[in-house]
C-alpha positions in Angstrom: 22.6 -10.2 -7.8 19.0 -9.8 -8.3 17.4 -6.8 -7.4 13.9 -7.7 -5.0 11.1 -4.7 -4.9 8.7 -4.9 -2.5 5.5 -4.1 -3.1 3.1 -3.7 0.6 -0.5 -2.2 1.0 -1.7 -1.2 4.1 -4.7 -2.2 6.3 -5.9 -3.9 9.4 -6.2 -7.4 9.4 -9.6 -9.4 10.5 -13.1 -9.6 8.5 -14.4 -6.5 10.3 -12.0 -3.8 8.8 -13.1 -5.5 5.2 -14.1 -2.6 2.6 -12.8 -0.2 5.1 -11.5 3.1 4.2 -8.1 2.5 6.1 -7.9 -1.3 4.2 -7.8 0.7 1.0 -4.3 -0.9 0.5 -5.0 -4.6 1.2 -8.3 -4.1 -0.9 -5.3 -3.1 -3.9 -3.2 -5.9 -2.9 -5.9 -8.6 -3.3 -6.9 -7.3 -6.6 -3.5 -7.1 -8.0 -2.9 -10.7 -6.7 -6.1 -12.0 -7.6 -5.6 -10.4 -11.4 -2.6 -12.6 -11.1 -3.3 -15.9 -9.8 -0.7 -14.6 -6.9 -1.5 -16.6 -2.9 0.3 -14.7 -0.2 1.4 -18.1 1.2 4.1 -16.9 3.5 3.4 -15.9 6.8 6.7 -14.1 8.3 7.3 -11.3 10.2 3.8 -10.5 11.3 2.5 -10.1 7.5 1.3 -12.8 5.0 3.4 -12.3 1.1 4.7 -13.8 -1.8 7.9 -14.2 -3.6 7.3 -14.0 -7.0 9.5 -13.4 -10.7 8.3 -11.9 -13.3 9.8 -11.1 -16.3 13.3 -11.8 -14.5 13.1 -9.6 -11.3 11.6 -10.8 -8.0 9.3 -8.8 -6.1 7.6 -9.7 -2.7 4.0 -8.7 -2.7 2.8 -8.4 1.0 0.7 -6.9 3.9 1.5 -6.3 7.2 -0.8 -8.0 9.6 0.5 -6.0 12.7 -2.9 -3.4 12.3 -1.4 -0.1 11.1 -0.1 1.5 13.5 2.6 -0.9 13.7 3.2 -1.6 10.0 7.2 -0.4 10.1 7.4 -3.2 12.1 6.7 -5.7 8.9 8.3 -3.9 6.8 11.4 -3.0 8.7 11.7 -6.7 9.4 11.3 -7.9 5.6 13.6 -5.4 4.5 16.4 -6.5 6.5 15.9 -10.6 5.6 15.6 -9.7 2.2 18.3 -6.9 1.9 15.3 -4.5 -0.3 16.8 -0.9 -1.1 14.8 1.6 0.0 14.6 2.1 -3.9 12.8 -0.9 -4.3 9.7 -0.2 -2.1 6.4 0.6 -3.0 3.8 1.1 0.1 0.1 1.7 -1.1 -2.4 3.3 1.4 -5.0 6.3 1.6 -5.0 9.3 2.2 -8.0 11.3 3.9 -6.9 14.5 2.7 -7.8 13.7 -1.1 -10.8 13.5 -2.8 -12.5 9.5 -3.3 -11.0 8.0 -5.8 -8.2 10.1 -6.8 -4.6 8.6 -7.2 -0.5 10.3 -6.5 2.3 8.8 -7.0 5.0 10.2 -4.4 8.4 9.3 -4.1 9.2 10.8 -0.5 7.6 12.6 1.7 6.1 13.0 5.4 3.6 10.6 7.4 0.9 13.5 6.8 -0.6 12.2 9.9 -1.4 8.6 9.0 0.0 6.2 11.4 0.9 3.5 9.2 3.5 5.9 7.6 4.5 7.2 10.7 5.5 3.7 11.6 7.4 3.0 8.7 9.7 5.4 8.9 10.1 5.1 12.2 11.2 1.6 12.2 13.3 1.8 8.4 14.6 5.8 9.5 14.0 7.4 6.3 10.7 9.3 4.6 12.6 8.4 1.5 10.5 5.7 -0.1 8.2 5.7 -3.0 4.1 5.7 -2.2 1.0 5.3 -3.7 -1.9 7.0 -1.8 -5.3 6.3 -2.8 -8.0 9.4 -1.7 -10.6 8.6 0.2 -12.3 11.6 0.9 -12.3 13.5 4.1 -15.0 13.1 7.0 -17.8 15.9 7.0 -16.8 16.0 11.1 -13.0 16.8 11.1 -13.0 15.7 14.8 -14.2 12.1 14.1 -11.2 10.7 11.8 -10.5 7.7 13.7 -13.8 6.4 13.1 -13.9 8.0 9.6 -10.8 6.1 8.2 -11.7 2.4 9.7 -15.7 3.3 8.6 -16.8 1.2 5.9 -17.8 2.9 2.4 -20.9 3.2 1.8 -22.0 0.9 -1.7 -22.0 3.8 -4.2 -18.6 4.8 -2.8 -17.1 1.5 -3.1 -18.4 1.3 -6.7 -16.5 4.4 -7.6 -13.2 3.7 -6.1 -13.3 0.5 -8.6 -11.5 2.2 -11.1 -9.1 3.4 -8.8 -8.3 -0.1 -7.7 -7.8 -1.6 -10.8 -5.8 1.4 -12.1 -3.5 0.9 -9.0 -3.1 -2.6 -9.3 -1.8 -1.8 -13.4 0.2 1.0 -11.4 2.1 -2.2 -9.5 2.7 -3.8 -12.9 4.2 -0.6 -14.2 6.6 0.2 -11.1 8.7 -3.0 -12.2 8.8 -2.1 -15.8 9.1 1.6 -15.4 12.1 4.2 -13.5 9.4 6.0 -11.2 9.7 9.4 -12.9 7.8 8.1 -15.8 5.4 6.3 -13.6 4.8 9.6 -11.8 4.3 11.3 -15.1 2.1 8.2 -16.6 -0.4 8.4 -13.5 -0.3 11.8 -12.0 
């Protein structure tokens, strides 16, 4: 049978969480499916997506419109219609405790306090998925995060994380071509 991978980024949905430091993983997702001529067409399970093949394997490119907190909720939900290993997933969100810009590869790992994470593997029951966590630098007032992470960037942040988008959405294309070992190694 066909193997399908998932592929989900993270964010909140609605026009005022746009080019927000939390929506780092939708801004990723729309890139990679804009670079491909890709509509997330389906709307199930509280998340918009797309089926796809390429090159003989079929992954579902999708985000979670639950707002984060709640994203296990999508992806719990898709996993189970669509009978994805845990292998096969690949969630893409930031991380606050890593400098603007700056890319990791993980394959397991604890929520590290974001609540989209926590959610997932609350709802799926395993920290045993693979990730791609985009920095986006840490708030100069450590008691402000919640407003930090769904804070805008400013212009001349945005226009350096550029580079990081477009090397993550090339990072998508590689985690169907390549065991993640080697994708660790390519990108880390």
């Amino acid at each position: 049978m066909n193997k399908i991978y998932l592929i989900v980024g993270l964010g909140n949905p609605g026009k005022e969480y746009e080019k927000t430091r939390h929506n780092i993983g939708f801004e990723i997702i729309d890139k990679y499916a804009d670079k491909n001529k890709i509509t997330l067409n389906e709307n199930k399970f509280n998340g918009l997506f797309s089926k796809v093949l390429i090159d003989g394997k079929t992954y579902i490119i999708a985000k979670p419109m639950t707002y984060m907190n709640l994203s296990g909720n999508f992806v719990s939900s898709i996993i189970k219609f669509y009978k994805i290993d845990i292998d096969n997933i690949l969630v893409i969100y930031d991380d606050k405790d890593m400098e603007l810009g700056k890319i990791k590869l993980r394959s397991k790992g604890s929520s590290g306090g974001h609540n989209g994470i926590k959610s997932i593997i609350s709802c799926i029951g395993t920290e045993k998925f693979k990730r791609l966590k985009v920095g986006i630098g840490s708030p100069n007032n450590k008691s402000d995060i919640v407003n930090f992470v769904i804070g805008k960037f400013r212009k001349d942040e945005w226009d350096s994380l550029i580079p990081s988008i477009d090397k993550s959405s090339n990072i998508i294309d590689d985690f169907l071509k390549l065991d993640f070992t080697t994708l660790m190694n390519k990108y880390n």
